[in-house]
PDB file of N, CA, C and O in Angstrom:
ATOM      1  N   UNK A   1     210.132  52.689  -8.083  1.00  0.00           N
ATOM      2  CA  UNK A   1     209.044  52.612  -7.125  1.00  0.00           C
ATOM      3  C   UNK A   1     207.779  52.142  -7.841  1.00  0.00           C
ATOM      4  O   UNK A   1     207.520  52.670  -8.922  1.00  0.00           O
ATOM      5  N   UNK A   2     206.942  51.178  -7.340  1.00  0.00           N
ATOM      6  CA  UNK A   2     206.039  50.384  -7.738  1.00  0.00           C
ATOM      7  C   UNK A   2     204.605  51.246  -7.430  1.00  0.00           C
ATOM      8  O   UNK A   2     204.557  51.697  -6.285  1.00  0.00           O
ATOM      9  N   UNK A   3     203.515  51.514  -8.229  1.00  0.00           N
ATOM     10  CA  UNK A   3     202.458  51.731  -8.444  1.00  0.00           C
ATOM     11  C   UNK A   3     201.378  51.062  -8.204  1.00  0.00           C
ATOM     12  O   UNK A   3     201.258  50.140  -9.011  1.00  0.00           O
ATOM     13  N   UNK A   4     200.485  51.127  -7.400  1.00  0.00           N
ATOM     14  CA  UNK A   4     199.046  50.493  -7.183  1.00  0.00           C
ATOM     15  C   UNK A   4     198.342  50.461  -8.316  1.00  0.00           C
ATOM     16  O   UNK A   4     197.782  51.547  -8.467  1.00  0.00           O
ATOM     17  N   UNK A   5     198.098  49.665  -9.236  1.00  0.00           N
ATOM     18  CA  UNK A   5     196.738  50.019 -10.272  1.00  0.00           C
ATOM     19  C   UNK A   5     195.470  49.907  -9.891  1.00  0.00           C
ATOM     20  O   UNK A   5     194.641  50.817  -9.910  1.00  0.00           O
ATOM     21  N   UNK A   6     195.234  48.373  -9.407  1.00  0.00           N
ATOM     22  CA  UNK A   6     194.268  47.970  -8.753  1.00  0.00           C
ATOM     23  C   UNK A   6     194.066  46.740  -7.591  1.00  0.00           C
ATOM     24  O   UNK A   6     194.701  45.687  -7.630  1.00  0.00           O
ATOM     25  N   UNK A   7     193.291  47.001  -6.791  1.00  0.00           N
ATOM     26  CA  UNK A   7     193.137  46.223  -5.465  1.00  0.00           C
ATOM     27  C   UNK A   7     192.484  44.734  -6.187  1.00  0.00           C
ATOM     28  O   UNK A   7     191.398  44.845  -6.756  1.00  0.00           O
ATOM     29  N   UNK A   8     193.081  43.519  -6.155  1.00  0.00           N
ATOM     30  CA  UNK A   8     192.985  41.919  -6.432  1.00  0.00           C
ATOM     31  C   UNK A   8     192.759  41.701  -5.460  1.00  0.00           C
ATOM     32  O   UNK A   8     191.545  41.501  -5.425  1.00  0.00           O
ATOM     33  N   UNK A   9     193.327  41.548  -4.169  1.00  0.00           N
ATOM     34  CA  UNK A   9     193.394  40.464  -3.034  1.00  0.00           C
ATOM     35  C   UNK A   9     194.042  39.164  -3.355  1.00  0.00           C
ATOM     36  O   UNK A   9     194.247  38.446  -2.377  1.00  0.00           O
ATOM     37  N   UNK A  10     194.420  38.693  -4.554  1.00  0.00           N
ATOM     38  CA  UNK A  10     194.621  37.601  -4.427  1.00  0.00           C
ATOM     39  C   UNK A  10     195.748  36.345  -3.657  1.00  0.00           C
ATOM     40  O   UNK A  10     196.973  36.467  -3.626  1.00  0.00           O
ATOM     41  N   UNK A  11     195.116  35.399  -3.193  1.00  0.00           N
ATOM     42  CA  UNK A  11     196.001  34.632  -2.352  1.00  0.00           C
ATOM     43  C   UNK A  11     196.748  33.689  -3.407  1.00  0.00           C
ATOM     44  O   UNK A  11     196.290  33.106  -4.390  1.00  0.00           O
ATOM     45  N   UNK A  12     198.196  33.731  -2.825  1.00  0.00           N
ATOM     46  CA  UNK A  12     199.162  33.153  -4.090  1.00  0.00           C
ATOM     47  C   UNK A  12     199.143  31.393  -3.359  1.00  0.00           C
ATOM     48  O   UNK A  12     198.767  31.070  -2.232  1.00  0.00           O
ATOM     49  N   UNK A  13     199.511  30.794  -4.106  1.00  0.00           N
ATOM     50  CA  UNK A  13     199.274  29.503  -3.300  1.00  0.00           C
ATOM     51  C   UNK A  13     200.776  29.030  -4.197  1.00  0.00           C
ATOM     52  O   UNK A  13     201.080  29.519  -5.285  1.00  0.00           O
ATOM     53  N   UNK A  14     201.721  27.818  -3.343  1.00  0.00           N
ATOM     54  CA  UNK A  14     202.542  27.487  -4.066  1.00  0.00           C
ATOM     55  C   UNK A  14     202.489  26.956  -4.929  1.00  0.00           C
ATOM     56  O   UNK A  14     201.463  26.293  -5.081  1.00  0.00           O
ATOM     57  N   UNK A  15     203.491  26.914  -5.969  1.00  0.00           N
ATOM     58  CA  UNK A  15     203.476  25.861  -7.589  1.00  0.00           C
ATOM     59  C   UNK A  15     202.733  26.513  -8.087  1.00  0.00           C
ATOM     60  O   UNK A  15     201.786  25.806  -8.432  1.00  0.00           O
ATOM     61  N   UNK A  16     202.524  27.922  -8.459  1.00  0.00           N
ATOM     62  CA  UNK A  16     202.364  28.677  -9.451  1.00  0.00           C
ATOM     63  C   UNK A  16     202.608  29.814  -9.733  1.00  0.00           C
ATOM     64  O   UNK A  16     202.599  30.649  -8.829  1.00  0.00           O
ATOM     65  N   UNK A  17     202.851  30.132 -10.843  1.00  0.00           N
ATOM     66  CA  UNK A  17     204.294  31.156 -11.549  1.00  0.00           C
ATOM     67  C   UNK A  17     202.356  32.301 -11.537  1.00  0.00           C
ATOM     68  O   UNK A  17     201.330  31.745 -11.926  1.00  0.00           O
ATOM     69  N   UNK A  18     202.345  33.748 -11.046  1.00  0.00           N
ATOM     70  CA  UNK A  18     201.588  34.522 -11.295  1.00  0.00           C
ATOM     71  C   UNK A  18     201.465  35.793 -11.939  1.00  0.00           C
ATOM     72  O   UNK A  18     202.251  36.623 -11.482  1.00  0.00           O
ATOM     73  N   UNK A  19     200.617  36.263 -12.990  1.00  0.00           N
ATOM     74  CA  UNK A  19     201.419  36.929 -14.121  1.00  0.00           C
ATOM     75  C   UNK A  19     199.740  37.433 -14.675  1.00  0.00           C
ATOM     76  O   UNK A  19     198.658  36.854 -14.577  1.00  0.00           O
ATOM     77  N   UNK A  20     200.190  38.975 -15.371  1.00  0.00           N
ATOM     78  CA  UNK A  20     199.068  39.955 -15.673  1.00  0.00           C
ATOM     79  C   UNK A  20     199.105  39.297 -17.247  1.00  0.00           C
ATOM     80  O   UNK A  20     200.126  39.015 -17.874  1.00  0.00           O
ATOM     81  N   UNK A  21     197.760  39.140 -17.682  1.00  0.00           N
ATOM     82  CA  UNK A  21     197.414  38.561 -19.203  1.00  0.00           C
ATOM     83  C   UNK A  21     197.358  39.526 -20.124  1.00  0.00           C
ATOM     84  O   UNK A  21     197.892  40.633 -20.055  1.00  0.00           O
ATOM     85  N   UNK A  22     196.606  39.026 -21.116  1.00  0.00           N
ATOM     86  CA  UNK A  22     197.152  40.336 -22.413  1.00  0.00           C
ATOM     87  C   UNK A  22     195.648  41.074 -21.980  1.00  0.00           C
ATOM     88  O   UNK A  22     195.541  42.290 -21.823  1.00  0.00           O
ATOM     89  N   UNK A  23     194.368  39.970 -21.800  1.00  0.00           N
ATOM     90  CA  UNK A  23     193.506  41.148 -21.179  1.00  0.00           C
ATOM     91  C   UNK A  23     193.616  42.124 -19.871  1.00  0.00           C
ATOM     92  O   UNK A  23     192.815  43.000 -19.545  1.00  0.00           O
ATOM     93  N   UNK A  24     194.485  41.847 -19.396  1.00  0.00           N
ATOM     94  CA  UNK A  24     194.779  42.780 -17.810  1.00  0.00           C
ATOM     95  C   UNK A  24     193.971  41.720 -16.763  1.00  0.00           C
ATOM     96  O   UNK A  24     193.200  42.206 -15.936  1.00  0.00           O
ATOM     97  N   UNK A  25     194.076  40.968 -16.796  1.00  0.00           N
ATOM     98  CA  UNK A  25     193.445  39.667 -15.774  1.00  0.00           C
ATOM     99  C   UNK A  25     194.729  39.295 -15.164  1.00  0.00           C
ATOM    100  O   UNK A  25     195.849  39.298 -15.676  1.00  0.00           O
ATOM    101  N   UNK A  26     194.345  38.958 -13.919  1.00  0.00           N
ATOM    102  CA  UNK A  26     195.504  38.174 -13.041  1.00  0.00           C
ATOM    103  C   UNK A  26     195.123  36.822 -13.595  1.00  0.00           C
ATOM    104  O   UNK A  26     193.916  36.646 -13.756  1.00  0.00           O
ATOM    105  N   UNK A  27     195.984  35.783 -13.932  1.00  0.00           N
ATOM    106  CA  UNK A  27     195.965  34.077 -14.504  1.00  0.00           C
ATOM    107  C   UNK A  27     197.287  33.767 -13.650  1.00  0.00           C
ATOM    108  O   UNK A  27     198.171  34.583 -13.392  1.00  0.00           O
ATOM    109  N   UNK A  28     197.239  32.329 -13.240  1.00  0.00           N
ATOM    110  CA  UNK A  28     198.282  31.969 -13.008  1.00  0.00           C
ATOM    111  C   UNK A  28     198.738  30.152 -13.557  1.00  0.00           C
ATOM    112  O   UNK A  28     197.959  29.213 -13.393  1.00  0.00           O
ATOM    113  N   UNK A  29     199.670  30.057 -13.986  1.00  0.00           N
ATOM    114  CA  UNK A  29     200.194  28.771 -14.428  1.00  0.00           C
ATOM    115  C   UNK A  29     201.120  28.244 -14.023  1.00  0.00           C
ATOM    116  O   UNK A  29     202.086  28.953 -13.737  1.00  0.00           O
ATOM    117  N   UNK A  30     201.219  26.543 -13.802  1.00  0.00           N
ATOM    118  CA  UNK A  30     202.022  25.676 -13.285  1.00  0.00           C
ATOM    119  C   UNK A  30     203.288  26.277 -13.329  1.00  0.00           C
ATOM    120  O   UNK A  30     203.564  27.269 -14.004  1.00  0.00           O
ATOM    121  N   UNK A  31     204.332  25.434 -12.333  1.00  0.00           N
ATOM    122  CA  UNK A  31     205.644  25.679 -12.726  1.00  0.00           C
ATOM    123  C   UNK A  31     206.359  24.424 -12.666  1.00  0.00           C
ATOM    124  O   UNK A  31     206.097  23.560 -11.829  1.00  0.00           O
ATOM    125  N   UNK A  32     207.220  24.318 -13.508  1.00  0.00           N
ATOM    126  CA  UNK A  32     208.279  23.294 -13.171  1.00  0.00           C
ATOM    127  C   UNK A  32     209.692  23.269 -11.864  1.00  0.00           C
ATOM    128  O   UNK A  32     210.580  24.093 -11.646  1.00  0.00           O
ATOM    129  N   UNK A  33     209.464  22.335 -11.401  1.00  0.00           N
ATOM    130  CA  UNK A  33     210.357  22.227 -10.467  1.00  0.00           C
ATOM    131  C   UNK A  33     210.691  21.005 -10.427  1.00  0.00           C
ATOM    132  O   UNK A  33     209.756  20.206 -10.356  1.00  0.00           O
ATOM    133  N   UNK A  34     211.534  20.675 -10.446  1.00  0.00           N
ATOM    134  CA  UNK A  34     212.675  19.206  -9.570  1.00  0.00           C
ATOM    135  C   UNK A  34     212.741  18.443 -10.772  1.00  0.00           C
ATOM    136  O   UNK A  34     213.212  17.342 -10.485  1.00  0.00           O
ATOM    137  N   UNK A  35     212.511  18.518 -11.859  1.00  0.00           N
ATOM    138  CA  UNK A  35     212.483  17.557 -13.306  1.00  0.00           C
ATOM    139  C   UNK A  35     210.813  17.555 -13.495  1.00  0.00           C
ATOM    140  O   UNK A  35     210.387  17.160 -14.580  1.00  0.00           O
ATOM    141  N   UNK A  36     209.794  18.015 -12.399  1.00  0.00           N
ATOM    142  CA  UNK A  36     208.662  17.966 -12.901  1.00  0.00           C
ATOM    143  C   UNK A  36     208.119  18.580 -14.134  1.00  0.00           C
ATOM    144  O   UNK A  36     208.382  19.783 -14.153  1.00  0.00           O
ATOM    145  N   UNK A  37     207.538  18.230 -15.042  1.00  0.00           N
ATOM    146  CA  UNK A  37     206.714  19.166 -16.116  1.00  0.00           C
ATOM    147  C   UNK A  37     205.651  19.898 -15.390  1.00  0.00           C
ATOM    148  O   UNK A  37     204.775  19.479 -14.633  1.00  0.00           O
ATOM    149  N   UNK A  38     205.993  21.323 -15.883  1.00  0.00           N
ATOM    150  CA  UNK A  38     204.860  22.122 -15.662  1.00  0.00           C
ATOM    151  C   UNK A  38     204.037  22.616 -16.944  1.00  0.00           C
ATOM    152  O   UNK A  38     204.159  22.023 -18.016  1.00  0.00           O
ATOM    153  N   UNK A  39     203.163  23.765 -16.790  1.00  0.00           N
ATOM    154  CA  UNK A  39     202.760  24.374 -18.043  1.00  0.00           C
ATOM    155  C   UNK A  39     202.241  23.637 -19.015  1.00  0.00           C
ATOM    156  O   UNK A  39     202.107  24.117 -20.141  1.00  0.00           O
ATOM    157  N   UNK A  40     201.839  22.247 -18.696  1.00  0.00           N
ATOM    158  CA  UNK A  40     201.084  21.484 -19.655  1.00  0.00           C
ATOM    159  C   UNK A  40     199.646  22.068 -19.822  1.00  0.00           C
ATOM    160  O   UNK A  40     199.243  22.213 -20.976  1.00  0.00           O
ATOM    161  N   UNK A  41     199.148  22.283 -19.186  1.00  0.00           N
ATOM    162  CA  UNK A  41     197.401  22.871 -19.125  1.00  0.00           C
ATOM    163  C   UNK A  41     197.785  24.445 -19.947  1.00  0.00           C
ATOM    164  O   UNK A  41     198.801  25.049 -20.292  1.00  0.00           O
ATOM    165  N   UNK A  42     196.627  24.600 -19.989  1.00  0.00           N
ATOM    166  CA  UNK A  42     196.580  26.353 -20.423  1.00  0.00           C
ATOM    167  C   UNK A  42     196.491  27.133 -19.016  1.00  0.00           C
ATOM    168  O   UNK A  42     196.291  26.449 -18.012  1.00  0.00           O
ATOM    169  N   UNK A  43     196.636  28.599 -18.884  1.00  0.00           N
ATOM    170  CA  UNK A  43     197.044  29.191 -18.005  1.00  0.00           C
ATOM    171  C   UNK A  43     195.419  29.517 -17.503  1.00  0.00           C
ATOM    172  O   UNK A  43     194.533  29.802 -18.309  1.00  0.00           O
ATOM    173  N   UNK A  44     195.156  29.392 -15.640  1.00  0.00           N
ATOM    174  CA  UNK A  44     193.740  29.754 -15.349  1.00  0.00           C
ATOM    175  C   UNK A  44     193.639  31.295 -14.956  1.00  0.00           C
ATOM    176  O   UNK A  44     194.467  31.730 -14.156  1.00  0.00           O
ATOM    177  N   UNK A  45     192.844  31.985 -15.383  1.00  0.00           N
ATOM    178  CA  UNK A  45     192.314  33.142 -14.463  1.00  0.00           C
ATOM    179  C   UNK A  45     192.024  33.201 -13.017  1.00  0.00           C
ATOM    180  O   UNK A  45     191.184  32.465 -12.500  1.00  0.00           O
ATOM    181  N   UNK A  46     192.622  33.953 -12.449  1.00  0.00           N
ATOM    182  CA  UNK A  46     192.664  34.163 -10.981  1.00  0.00           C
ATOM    183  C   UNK A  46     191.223  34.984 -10.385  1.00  0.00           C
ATOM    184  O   UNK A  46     190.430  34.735  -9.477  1.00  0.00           O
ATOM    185  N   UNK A  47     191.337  36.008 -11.336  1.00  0.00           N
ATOM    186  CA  UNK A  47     191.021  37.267 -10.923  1.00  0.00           C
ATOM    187  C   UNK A  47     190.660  38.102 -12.292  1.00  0.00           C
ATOM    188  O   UNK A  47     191.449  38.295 -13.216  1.00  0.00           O
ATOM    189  N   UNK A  48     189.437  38.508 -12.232  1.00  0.00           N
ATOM    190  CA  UNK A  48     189.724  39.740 -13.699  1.00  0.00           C
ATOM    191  C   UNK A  48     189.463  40.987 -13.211  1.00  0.00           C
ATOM    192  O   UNK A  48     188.457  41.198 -12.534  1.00  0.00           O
ATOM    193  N   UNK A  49     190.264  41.843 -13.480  1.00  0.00           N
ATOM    194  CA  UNK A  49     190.863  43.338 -13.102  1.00  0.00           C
ATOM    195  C   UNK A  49     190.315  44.043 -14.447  1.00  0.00           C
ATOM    196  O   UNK A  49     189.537  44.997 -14.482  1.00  0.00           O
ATOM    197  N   UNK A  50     190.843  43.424 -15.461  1.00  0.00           N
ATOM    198  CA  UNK A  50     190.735  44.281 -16.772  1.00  0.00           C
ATOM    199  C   UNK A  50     191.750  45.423 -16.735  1.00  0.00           C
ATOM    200  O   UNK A  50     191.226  46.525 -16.891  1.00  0.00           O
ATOM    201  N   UNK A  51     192.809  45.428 -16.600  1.00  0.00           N
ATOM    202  CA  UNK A  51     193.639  46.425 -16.712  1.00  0.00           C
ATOM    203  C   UNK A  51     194.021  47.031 -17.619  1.00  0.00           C
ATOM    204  O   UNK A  51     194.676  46.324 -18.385  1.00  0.00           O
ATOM    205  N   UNK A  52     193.883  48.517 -18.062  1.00  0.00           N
ATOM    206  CA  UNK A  52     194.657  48.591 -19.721  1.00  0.00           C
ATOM    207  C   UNK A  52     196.134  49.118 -19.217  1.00  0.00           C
ATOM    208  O   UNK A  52     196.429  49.966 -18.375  1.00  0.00           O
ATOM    209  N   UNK A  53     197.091  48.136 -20.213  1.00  0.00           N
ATOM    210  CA  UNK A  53     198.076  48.229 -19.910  1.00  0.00           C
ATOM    211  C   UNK A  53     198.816  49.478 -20.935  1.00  0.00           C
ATOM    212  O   UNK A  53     198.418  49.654 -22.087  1.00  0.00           O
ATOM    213  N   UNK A  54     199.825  50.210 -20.384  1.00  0.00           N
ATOM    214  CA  UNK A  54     200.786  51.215 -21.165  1.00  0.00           C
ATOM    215  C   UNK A  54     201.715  50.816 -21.403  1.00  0.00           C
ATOM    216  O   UNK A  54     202.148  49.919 -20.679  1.00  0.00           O
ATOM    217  N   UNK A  55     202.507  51.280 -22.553  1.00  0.00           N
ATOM    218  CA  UNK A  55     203.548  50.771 -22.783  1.00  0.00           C
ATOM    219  C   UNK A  55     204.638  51.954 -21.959  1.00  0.00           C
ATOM    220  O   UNK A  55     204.550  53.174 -21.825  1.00  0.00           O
ATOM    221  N   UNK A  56     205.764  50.855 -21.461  1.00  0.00           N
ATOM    222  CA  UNK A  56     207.029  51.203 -20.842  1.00  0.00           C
ATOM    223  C   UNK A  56     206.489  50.851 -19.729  1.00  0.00           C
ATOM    224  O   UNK A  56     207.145  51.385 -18.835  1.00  0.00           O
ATOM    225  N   UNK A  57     205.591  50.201 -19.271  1.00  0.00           N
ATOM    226  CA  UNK A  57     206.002  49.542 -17.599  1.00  0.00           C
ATOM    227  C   UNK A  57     205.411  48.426 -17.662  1.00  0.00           C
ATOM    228  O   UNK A  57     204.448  48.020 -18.311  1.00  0.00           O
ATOM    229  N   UNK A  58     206.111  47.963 -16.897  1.00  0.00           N
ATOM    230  CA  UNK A  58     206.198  46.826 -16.481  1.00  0.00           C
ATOM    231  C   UNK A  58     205.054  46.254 -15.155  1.00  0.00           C
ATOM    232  O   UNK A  58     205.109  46.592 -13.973  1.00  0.00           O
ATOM    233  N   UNK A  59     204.050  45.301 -15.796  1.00  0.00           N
ATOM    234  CA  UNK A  59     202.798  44.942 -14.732  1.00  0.00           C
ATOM    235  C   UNK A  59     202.873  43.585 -13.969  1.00  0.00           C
ATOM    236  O   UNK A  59     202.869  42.545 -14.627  1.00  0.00           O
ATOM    237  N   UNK A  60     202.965  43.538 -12.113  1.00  0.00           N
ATOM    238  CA  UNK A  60     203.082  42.398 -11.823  1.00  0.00           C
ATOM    239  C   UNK A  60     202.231  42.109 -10.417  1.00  0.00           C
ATOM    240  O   UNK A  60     202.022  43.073  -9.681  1.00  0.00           O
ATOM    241  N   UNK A  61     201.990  41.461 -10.230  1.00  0.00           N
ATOM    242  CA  UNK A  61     200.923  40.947  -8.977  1.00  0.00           C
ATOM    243  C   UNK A  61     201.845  41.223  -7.412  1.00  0.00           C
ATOM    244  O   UNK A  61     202.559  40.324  -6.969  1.00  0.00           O
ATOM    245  N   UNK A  62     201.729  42.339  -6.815  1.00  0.00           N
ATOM    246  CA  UNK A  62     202.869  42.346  -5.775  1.00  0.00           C
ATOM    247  C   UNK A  62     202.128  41.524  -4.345  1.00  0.00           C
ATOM    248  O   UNK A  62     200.996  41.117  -4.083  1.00  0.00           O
ATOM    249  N   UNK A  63     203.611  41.553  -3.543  1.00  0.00           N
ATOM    250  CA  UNK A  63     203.010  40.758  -2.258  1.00  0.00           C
ATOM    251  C   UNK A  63     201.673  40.937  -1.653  1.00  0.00           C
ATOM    252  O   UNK A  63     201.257  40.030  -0.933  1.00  0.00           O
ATOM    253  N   UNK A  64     201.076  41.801  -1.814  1.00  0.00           N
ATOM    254  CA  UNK A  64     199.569  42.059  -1.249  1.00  0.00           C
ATOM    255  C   UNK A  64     198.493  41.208  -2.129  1.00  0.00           C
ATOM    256  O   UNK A  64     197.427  40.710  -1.765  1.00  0.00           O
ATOM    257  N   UNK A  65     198.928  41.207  -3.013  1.00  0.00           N
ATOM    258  CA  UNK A  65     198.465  39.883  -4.098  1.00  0.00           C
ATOM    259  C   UNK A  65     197.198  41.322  -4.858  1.00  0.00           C
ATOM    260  O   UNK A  65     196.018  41.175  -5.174  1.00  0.00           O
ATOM    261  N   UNK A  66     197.928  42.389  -4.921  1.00  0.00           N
ATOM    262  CA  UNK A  66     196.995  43.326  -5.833  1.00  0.00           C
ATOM    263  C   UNK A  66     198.184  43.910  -7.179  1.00  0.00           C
ATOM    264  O   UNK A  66     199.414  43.924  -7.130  1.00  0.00           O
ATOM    265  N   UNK A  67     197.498  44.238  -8.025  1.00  0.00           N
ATOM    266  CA  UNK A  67     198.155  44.734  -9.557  1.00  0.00           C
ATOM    267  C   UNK A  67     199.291  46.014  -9.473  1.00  0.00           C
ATOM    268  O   UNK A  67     198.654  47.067  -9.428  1.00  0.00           O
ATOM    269  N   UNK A  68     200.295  46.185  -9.449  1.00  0.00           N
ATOM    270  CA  UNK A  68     201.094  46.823  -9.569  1.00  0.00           C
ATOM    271  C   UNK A  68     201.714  47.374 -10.959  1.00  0.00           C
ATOM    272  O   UNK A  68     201.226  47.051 -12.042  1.00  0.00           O
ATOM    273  N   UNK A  69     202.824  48.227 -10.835  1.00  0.00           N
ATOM    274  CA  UNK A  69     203.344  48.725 -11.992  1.00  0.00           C
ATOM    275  C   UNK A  69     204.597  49.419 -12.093  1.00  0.00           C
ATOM    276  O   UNK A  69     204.610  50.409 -11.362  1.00  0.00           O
ATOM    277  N   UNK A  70     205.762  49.223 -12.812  1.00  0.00           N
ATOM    278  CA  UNK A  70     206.916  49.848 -12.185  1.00  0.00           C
ATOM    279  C   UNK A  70     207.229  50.428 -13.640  1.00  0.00           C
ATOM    280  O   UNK A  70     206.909  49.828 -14.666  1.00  0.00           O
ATOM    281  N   UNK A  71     207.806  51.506 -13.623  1.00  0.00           N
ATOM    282  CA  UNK A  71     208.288  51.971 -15.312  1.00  0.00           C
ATOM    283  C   UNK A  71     209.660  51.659 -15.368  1.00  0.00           C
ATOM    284  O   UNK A  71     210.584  52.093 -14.680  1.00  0.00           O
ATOM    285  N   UNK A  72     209.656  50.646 -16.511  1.00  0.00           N
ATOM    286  CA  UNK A  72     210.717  50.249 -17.363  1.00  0.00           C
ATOM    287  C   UNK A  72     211.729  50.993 -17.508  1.00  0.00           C
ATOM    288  O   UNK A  72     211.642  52.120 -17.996  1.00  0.00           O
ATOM    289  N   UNK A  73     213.272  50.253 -16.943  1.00  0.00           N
ATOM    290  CA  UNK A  73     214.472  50.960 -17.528  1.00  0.00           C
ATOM    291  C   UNK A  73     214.983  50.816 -18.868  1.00  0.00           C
ATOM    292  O   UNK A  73     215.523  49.717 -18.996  1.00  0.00           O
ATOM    293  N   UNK A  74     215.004  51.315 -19.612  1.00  0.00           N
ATOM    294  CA  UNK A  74     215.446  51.330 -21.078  1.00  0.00           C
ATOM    295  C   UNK A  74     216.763  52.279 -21.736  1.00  0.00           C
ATOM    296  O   UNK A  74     216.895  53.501 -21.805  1.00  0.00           O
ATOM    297  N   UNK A  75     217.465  51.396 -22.082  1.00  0.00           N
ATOM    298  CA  UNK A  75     218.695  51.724 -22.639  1.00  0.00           C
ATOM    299  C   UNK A  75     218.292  52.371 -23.827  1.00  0.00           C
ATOM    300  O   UNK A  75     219.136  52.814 -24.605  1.00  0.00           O
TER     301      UNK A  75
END
């Protein structure tokens, strides 16, 4: 079960892969599709949250387009 950290809002728009940074910022970067190159540019900031992240879970931008968090299954 997934965790609220913090309220983003952000609107996802297609052709881009969206993903929490090492500062806790929402960034999002190109993707490749159909033989296209993606990921040539550096990755832009969406949003800065500043999140401090813990270790054992796992942080991802859910459908509401706000910061989530799920704890890691580990063998």
């Amino acid at each position: 079960m997934a965790q609220v950290i913090a309220k983003a809002g952000v609107k996802r728009q297609e052709g881009y892969l969206y993903f929490i940074d090492k500062q806790g910022d929402v960034s999002r970067a190109k993707m490749a599709r159909g033989g296209k190159k993606g990921g040539k540019g550096k990755p832009e900031k969406v949003a800065k949250v500043g999140v401090k992240k813990e270790k054992g879970y796992l942080y991802f931008l859910d459908k509401k387009g706000d910061v989530s968090r799920a704890k890691m299954v580990r063998r």
